[in-house]
BADOPA-232187 format. One record per residue (C-alpha): residue number from 1; x negated, y negated, z negated; chain. Coordinates in nm, 2 decimals, always signed. Layout:
<sites>
SITE num      u      v      w cadena
SITE NUM      X      Y      Z      A
...
</sites>
This chain:
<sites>
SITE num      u      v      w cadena
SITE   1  -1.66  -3.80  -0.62      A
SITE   2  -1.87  -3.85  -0.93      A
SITE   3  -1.75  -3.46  -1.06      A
SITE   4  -1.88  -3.36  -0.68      A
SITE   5  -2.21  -3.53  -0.71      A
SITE   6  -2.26  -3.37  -1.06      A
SITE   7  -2.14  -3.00  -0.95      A
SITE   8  -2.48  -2.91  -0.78      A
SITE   9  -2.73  -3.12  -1.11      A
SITE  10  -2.49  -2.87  -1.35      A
SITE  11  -2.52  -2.53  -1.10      A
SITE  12  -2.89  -2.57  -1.14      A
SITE  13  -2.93  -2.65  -1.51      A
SITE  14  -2.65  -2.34  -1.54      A
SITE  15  -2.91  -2.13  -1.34      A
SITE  16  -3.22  -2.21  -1.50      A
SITE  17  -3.03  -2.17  -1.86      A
SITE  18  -2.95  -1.83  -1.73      A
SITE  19  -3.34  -1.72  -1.59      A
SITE  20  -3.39  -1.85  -1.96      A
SITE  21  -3.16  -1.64  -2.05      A
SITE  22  -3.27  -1.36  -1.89      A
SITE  23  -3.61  -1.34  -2.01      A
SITE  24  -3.52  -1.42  -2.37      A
SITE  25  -3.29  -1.11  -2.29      A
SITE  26  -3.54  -0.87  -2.18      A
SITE  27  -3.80  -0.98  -2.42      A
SITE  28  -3.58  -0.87  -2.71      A
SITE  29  -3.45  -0.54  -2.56      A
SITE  30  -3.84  -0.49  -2.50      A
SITE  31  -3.88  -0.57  -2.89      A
SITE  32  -3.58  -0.36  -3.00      A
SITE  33  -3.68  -0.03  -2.79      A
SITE  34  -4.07  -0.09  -2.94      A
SITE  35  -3.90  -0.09  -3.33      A
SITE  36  -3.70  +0.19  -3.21      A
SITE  37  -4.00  +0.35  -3.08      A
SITE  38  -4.24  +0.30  -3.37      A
SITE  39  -3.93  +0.39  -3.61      A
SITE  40  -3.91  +0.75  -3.42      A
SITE  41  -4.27  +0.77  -3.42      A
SITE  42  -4.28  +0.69  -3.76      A
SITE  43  -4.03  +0.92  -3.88      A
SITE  44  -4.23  +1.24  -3.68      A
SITE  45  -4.52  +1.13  -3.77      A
SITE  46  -4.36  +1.17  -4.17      A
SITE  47  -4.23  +1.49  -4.04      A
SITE  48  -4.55  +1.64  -3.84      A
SITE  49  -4.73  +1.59  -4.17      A
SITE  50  -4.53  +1.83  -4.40      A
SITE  51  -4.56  +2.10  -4.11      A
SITE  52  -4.89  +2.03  -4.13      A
SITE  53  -4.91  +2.07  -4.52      A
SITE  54  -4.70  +2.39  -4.47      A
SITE  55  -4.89  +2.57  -4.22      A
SITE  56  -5.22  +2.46  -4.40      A
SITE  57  -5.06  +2.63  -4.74      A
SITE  58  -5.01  +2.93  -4.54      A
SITE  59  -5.35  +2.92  -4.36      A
SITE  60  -5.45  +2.95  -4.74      A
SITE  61  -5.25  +3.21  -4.88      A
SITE  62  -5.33  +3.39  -4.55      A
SITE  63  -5.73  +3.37  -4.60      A
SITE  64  -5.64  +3.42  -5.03      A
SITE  65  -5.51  +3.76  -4.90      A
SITE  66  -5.83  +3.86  -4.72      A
SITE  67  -6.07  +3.72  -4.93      A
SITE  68  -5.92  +3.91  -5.23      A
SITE  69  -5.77  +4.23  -5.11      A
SITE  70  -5.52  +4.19  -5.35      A
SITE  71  -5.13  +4.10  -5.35      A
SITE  72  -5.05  +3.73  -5.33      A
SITE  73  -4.90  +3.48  -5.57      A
SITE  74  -4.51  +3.56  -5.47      A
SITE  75  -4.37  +3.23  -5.64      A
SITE  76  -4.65  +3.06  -5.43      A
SITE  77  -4.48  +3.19  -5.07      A
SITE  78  -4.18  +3.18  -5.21      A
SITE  79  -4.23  +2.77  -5.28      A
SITE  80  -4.36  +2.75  -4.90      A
SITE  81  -4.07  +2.91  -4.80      A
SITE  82  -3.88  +2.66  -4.93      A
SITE  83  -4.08  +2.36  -4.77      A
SITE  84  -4.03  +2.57  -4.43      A
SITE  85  -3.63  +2.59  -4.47      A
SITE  86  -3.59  +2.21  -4.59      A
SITE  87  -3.81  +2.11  -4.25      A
SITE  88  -3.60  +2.35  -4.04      A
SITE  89  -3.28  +2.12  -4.20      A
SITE  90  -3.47  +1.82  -4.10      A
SITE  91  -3.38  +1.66  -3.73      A
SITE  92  -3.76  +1.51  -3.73      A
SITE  93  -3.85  +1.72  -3.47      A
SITE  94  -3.90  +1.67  -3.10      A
SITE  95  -3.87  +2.08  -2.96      A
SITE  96  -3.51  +2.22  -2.99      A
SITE  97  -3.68  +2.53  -3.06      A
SITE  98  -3.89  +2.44  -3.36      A
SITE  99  -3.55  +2.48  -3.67      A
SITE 100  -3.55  +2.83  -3.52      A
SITE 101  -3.88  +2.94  -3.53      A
SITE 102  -3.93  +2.72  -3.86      A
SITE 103  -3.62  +2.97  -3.99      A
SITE 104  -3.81  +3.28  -3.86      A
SITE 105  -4.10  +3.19  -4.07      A
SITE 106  -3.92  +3.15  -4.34      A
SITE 107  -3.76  +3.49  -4.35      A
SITE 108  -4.11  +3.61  -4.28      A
SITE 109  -4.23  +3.43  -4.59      A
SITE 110  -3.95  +3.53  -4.81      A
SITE 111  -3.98  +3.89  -4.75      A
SITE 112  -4.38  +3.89  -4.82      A
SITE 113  -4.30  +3.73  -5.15      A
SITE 114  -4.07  +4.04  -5.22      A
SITE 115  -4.26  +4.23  -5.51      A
SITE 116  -4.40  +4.57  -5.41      A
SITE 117  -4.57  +4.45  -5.09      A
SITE 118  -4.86  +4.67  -4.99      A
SITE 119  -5.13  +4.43  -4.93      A
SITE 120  -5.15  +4.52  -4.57      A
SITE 121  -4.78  +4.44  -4.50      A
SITE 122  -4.85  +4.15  -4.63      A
SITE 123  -5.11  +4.02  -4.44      A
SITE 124  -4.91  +4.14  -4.14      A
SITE 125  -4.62  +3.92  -4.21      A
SITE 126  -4.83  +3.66  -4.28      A
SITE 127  -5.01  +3.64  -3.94      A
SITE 128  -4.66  +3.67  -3.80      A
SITE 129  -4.56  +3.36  -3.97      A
SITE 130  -4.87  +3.19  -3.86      A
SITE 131  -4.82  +3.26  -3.56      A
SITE 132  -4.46  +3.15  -3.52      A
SITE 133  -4.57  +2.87  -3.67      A
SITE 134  -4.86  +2.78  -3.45      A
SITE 135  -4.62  +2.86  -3.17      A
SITE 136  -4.39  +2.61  -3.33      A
SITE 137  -4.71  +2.38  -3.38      A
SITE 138  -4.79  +2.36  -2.97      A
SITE 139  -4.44  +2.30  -2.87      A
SITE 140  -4.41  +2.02  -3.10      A
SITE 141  -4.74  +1.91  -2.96      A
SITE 142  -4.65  +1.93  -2.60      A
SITE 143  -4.34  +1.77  -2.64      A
SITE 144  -4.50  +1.46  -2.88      A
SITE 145  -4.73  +1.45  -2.56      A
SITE 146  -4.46  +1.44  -2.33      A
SITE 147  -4.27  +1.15  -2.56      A
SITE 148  -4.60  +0.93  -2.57      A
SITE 149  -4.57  +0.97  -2.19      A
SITE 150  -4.24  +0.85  -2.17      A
SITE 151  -4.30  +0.61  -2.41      A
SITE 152  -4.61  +0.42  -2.20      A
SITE 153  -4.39  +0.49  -1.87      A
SITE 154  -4.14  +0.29  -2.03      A
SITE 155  -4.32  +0.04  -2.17      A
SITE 156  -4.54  +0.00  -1.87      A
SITE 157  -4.17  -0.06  -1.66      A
SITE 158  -4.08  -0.34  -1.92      A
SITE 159  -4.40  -0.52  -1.93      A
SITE 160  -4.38  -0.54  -1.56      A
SITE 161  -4.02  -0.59  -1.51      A
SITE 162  -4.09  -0.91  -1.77      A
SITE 163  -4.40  -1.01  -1.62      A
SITE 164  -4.14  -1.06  -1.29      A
SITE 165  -3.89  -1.19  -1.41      A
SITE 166  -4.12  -1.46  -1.58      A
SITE 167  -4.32  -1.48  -1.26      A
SITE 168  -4.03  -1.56  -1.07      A
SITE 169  -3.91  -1.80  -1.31      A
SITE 170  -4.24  -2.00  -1.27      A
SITE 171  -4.21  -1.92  -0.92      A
SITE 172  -3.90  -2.12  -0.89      A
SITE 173  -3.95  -2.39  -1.13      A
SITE 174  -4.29  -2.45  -0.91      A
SITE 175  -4.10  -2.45  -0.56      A
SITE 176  -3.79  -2.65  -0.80      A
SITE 177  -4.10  -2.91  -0.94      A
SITE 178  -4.25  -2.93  -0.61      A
SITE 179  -3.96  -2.96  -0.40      A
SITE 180  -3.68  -3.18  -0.66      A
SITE 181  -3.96  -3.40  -0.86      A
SITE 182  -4.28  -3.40  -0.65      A
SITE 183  -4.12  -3.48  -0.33      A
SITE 184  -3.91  -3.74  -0.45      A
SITE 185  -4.18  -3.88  -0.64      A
SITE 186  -4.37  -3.90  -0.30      A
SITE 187  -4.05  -4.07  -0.11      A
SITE 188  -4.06  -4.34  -0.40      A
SITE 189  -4.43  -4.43  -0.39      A
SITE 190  -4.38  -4.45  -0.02      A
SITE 191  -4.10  -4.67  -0.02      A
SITE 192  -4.27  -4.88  -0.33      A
SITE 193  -4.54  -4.94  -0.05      A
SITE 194  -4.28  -5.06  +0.19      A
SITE 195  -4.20  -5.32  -0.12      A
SITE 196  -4.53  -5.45  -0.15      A
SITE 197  -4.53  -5.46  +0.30      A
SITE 198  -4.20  -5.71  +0.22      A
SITE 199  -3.97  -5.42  +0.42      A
SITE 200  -3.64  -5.46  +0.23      A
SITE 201  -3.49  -5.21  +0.47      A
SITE 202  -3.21  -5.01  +0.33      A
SITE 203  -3.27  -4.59  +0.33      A
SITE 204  -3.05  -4.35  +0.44      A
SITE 205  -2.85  -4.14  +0.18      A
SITE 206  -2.61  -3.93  +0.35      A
SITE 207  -2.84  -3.65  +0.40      A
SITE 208  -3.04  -3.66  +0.06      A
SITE 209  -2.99  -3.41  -0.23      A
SITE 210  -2.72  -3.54  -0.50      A
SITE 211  -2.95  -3.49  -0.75      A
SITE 212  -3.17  -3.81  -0.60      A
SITE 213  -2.88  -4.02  -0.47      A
SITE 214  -2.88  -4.23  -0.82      A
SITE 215  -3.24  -4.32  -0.80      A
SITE 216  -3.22  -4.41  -0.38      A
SITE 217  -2.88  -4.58  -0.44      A
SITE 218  -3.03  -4.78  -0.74      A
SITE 219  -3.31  -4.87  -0.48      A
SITE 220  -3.10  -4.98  -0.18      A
SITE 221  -2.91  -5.20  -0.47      A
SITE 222  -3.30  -5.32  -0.56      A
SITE 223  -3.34  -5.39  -0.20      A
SITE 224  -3.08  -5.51  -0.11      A
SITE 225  -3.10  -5.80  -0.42      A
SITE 226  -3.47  -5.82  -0.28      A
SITE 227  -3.38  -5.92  +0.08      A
SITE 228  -3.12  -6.19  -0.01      A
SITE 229  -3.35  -6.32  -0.28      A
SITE 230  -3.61  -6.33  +0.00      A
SITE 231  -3.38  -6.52  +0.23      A
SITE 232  -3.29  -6.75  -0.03      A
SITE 233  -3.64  -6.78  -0.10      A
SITE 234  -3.74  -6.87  +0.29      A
SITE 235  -3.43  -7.11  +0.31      A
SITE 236  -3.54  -7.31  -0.02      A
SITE 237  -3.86  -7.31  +0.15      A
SITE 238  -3.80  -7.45  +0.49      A
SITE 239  -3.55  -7.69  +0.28      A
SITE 240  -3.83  -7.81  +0.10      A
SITE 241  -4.07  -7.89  +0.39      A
SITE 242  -3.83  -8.02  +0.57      A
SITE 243  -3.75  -8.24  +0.26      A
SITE 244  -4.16  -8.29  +0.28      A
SITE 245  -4.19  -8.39  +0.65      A
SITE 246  -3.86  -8.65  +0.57      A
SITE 247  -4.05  -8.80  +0.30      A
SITE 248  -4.40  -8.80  +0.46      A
SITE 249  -4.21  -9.02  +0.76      A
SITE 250  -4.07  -9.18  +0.59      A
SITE 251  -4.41  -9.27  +0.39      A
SITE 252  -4.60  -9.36  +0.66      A
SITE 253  -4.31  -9.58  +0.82      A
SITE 254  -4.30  -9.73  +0.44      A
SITE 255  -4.70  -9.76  +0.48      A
SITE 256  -4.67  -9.86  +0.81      A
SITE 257  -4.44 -10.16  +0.69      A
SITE 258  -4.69 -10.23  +0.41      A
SITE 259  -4.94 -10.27  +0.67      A
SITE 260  -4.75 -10.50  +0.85      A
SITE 261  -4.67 -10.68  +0.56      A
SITE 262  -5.02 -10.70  +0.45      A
SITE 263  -5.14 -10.85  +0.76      A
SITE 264  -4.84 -11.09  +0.71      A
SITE 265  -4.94 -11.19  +0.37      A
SITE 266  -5.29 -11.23  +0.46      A
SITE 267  -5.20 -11.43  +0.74      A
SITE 268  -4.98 -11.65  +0.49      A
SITE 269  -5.27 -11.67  +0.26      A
SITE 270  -5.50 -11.77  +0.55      A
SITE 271  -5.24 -12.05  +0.65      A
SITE 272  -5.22 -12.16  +0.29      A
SITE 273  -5.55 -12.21  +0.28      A
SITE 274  -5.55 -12.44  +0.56      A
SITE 275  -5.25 -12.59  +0.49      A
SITE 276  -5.43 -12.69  +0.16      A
SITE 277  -5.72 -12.79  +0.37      A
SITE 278  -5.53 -12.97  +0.61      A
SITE 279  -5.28 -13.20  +0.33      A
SITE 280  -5.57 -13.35  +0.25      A
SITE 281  -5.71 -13.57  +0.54      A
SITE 282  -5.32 -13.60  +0.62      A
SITE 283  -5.29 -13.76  +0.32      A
SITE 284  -5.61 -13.99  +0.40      A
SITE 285  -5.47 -14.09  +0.77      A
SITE 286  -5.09 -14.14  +0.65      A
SITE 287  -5.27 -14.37  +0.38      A
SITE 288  -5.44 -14.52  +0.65      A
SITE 289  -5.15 -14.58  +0.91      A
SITE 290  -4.93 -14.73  +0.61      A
SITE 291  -5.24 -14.98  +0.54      A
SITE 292  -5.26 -15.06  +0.92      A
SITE 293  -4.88 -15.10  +0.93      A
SITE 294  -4.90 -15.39  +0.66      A
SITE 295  -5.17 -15.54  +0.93      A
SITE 296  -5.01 -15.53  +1.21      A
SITE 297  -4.70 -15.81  +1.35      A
SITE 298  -4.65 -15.67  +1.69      A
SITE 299  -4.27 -15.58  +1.68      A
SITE 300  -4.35 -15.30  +1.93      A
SITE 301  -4.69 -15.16  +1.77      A
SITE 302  -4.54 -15.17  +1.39      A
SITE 303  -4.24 -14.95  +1.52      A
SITE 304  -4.53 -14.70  +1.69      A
SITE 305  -4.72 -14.66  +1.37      A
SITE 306  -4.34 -14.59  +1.15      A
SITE 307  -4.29 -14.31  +1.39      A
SITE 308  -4.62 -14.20  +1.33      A
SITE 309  -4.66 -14.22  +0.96      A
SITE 310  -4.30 -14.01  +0.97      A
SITE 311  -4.41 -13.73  +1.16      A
SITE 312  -4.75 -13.73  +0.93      A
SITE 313  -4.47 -13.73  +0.61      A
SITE 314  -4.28 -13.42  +0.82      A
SITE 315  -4.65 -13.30  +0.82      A
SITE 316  -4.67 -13.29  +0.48      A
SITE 317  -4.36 -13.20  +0.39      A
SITE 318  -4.41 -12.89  +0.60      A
SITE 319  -4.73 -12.82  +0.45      A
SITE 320  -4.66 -12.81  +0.07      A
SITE 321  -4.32 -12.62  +0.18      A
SITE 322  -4.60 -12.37  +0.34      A
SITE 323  -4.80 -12.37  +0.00      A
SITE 324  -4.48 -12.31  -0.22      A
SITE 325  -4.36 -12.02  +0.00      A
SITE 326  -4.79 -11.84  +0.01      A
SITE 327  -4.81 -11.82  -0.38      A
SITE 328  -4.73 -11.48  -0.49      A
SITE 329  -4.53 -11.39  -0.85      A
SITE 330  -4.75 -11.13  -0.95      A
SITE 331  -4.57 -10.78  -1.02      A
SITE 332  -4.36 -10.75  -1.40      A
SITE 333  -4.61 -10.48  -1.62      A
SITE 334  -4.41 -10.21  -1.74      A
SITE 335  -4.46  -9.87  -1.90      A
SITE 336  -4.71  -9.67  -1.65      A
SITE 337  -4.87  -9.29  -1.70      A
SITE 338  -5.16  -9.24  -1.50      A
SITE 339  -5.17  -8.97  -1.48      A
SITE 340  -4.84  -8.90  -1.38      A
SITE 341  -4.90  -9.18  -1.11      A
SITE 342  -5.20  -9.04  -0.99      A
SITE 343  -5.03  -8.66  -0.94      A
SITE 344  -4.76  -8.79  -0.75      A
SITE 345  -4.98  -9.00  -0.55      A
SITE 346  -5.20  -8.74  -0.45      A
SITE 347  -4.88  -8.50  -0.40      A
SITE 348  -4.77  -8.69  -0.13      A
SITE 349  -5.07  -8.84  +0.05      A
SITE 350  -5.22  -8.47  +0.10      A
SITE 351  -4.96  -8.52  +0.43      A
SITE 352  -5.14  -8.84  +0.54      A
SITE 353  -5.51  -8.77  +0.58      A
SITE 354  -5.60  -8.45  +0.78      A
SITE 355  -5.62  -8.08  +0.64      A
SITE 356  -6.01  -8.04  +0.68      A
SITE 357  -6.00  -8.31  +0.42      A
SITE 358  -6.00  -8.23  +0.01      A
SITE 359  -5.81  -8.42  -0.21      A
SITE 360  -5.87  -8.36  -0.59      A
SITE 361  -5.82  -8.61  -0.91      A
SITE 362  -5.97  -8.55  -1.23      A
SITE 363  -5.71  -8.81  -1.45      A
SITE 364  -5.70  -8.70  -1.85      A
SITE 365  -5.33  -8.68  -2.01      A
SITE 366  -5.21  -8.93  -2.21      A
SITE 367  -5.35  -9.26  -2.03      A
SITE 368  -5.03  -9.43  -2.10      A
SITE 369  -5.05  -9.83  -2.10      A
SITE 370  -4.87 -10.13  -1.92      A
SITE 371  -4.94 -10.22  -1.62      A
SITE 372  -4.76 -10.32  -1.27      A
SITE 373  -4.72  -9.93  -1.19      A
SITE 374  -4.59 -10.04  -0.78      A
SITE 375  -4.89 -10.23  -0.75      A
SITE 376  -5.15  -9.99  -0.84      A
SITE 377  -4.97  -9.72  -0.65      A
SITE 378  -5.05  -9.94  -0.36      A
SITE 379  -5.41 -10.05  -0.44      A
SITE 380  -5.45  -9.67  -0.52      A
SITE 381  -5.26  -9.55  -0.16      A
SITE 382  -5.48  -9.84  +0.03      A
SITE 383  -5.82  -9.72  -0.14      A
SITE 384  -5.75  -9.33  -0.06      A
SITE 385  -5.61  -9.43  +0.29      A
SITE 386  -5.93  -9.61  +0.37      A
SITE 387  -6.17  -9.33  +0.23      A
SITE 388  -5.99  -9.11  +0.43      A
SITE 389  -6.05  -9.31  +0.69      A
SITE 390  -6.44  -9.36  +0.64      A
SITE 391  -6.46  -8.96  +0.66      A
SITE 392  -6.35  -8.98  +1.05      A
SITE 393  -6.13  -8.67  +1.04      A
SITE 394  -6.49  -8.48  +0.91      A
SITE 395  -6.45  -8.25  +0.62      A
SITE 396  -6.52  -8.37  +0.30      A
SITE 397  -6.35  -8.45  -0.05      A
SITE 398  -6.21  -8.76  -0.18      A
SITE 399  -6.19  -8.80  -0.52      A
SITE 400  -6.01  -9.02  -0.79      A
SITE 401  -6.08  -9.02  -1.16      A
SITE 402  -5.98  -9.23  -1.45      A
SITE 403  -6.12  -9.27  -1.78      A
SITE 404  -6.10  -9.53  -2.06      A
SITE 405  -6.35  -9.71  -2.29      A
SITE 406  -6.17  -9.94  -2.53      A
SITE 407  -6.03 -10.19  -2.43      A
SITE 408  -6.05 -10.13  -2.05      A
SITE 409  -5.94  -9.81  -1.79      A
SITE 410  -6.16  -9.76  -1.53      A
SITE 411  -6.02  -9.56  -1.17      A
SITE 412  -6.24  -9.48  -0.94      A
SITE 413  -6.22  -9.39  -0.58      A
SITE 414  -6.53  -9.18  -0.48      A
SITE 415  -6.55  -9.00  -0.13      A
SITE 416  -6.85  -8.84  +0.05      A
SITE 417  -6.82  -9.04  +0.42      A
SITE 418  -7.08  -9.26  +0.55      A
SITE 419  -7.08  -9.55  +0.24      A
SITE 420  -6.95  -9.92  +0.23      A
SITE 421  -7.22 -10.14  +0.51      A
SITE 422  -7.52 -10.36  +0.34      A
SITE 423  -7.34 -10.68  +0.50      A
SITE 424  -7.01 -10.56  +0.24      A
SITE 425  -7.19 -10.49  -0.01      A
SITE 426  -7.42 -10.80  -0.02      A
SITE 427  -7.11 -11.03  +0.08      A
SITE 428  -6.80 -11.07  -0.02      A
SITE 429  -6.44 -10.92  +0.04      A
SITE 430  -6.36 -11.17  +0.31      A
SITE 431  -5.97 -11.10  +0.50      A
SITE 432  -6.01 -10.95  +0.85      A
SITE 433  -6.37 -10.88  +0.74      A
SITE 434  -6.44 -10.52  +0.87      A
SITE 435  -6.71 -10.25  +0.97      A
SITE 436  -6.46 -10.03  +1.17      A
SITE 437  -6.33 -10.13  +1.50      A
SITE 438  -5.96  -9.99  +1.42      A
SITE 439  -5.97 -10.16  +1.08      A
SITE 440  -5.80 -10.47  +0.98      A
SITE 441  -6.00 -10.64  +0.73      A
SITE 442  -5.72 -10.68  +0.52      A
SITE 443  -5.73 -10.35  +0.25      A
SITE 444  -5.98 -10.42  +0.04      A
SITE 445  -5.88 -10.78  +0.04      A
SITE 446  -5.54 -10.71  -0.09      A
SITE 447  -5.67 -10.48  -0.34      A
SITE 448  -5.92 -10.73  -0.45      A
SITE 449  -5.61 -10.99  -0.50      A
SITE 450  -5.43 -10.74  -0.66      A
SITE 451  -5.66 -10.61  -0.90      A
SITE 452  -5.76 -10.95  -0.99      A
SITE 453  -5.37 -11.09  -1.07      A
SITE 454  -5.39 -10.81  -1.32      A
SITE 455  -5.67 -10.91  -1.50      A
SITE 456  -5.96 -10.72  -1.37      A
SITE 457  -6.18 -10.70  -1.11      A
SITE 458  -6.32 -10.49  -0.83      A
SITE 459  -6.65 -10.34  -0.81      A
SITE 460  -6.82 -10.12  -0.49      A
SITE 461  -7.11  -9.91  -0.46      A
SITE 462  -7.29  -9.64  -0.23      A
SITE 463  -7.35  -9.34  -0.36      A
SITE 464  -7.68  -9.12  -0.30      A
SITE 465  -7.71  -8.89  -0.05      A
SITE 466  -7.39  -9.05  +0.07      A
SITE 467  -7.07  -9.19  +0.01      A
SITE 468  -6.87  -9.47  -0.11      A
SITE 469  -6.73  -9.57  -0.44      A
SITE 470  -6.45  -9.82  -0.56      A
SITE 471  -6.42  -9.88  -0.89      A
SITE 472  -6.14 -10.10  -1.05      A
SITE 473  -6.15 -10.21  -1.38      A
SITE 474  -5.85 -10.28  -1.56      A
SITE 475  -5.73 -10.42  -1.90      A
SITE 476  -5.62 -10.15  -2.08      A
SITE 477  -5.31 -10.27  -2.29      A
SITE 478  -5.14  -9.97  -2.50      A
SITE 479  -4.73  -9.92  -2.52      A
</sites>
């Protein structure tokens, strides 16, 4: 299958090798007739000049012989002779005709350099020669004329069958470019685009050139890796909010259950307090009763007021039991990042408060120090939760920050609602104390009590235009 696939890549290089071929072919047949050419030309051109040098000797012995009227120098025709017959032996020559006639003057010269020539013979001869000679002269004129002719035909028919051939060389490796690069090029940027829509859809290949199947194959494979990876991607997704929407219920039940403890504790502390308030004048009347008992001798009245100072002993029994079980062991101190605390926090109570709602925290790394790291989570959770709150479901931005100056870390809990009332602010944190009809009273209590088993202490504050601030204060104790 693979030699298949490769048949048609190796046809085409094997053609365009031999276009290359070709025209690297014609070029140096076009070379190798021109040195042939100029060689020929060259060699005439050699042998065109000693006819000329001959028939220019003879041209001078002829106009010797009329100027003087007197016989000519015989050893002089006789050495021009000579030239003649060596040219005649020469192939130099483009007329068949011209050895002849080059032998004909000869013989004409030879016989006028015969001694005894009347001066009149000799002149005849010597026109005769120069006119064989000029005859000789034309024909190997015309025909030089006629080779030149030939010569551009030729040349003309090679430049033009090159100039072809190389035009339809470029011809096809446009249409070959356009159609086997271009093209292709074209398909991929279109399918890139398809990428970048999220369409992992898989091409079709049976019908595309073999030369491109690697490139489409490799992108199917590309694909085809994409579309599972996006799957995956959309199931780990849905995992996680669903892991998210599990946690968030079960954060509110969790706050939800805090809530209801929190009204439970500060009913226990409200019931601790008057059970403290009540052991008191118990105390007084059971002191009382046991005086009157000593007092009184009535059989019947004495065994009234036992009964009574025993149920005011049950009474205070149940009342210090009540006391023991309302004091609170505040929270161990352990290792505690805050900002770690406070990025958590914020991770999960973004699903608590409503969307139109920001939720930022501007916490510097490496606030690490011991503190009860459950029980600020909770005075932190309470304090957003109520801000929240105070914003009615408006948009705005709560806001917690944390900084340290020596020995203390200060958090603050800053939002942009309608502020804490002058009656809060004046007073102070009271239980079931509130502004809003659907509040308890009971947040800012137990944050109060919390903060304040730890060591530090609560302050609040309006902010101008608007909005509320809580700021805790906090000993600051290093690991």
């Amino acid at each position: 299958m693979k030699s298949l696939r490769q048949r048609p890549e190796q046809l085409r290089g094997w053609a365009l090798l031999g276009l290359l071929l070709l025209v690297l072919a014609i070029l140096v047949g076009m070379i190798w007739r021109n040195l042939e050419r100029v060689d020929s030309l060259g060699s005439y051109v050699s042998y065109w000049h000693r006819i000329q040098t001959a028939n220019q000797s003879m041209k001078k012995a002829l106009i010797d012989q009329i100027a003087r009227a007197d016989a000519v120098d015989s050893s002089k025709l006789v050495s021009i002779a000579d030239q003649i017959h060596d040219l005649a032996e020469l192939e130099g020559h483009l007329d068949p005709d011209t050895p002849a006639k080059l032998l004909t003057v000869q013989h004409l010269l030879a016989k006028s350099g015969v001694v005894g020539n009347t001066p009149d013979a000799l002149k005849t001869r010597l026109l005769s020669a120069m006119a064989v000679m000029n005859s000789a002269l034309d024909s190997e004129v015309s025909r030089r004329e006629q080779m030149l002719e030939e010569i551009n035909r030729a040349t003309r028919y090679e430049v033009g069958l090159a100039s072809g051939t190389l035009a339809a060389i470029l011809l096809f490796s446009w249409v070959f470019f356009r159609l086997r690069i271009l093209a292709p090029l074209h398909d991929l940027r279109e399918l890139l685009l398809r990428l970048a829509e999220e369409d992992f859809r898989p091409i079709d290949t049976q019908r595309l050139d073999p030369l491109l199947l690697p490139v489409f194959n490799s992108y199917n494979e590309i694909v085809k890796n994409l579309g599972e990876l996006e799957a995956a991607k959309k199931r780990h997704a849905e995992s996680l909010e669903a892991e998210v929407r599990a946690a968030t219920r079960a954060l509110l039940e969790q706050q939800r259950s805090l809530a209801r403890a929190e009204r439970l504790a500060a009913v226990g502390e409200l019931a601790a307090g008057i059970a403290h308030e009540l052991r008191n004048p118990l105390a007084g009347i059971q002191m009382s009763c046991v005086n009157l008992r000593s007092e009184v001798e009535n059989p019947d009245q004495a065994a009234r007021l036992d009964l009574i100072i025993a149920e005011l002993k049950r009474m205070a029994r149940l009342l210090t039991d009540l006391l023991e079980h309302g004091k609170q062991v505040p929270a161990p101190s352990k290792k505690c990042d805050v900002a770690t605390l406070v990025r958590e926090l914020v991770a999960l109570t973004r699903y608590q408060i409503p969307s139109q709602i920001a939720l930022n925290y501007d916490v510097p790394e490496g606030l690490v120090c011991r503190l009860p790291e459950c029980s600020l989570r909770q005075v932190l959770l309470n304090l957003v939760l109520n801000a929240a709150q105070a914003l009615d479901a408006e948009a705005g931005e709560v806001l917690i920050e944390a900084r340290r100056d020596e020995d203390w870390l200060y958090l603050t809990v800053r939002d942009d609602g309608p502020g804490f009332s002058e009656e809060l602010l004046r007073g102070a944190v009271r239980p079931f104390a509130t502004g809003r009809p659907q509040g308890t009273g009971l947040g800012l209590a137990i944050v109060q009590r919390t903060v304040r088993e730890i060591g530090g202490q609560m302050n609040l504050s309006n902010l101008f235009p608007r909005g509320a601030c809580v700021t805790l204060q906090l000993p600051f104790r290093p690991v």
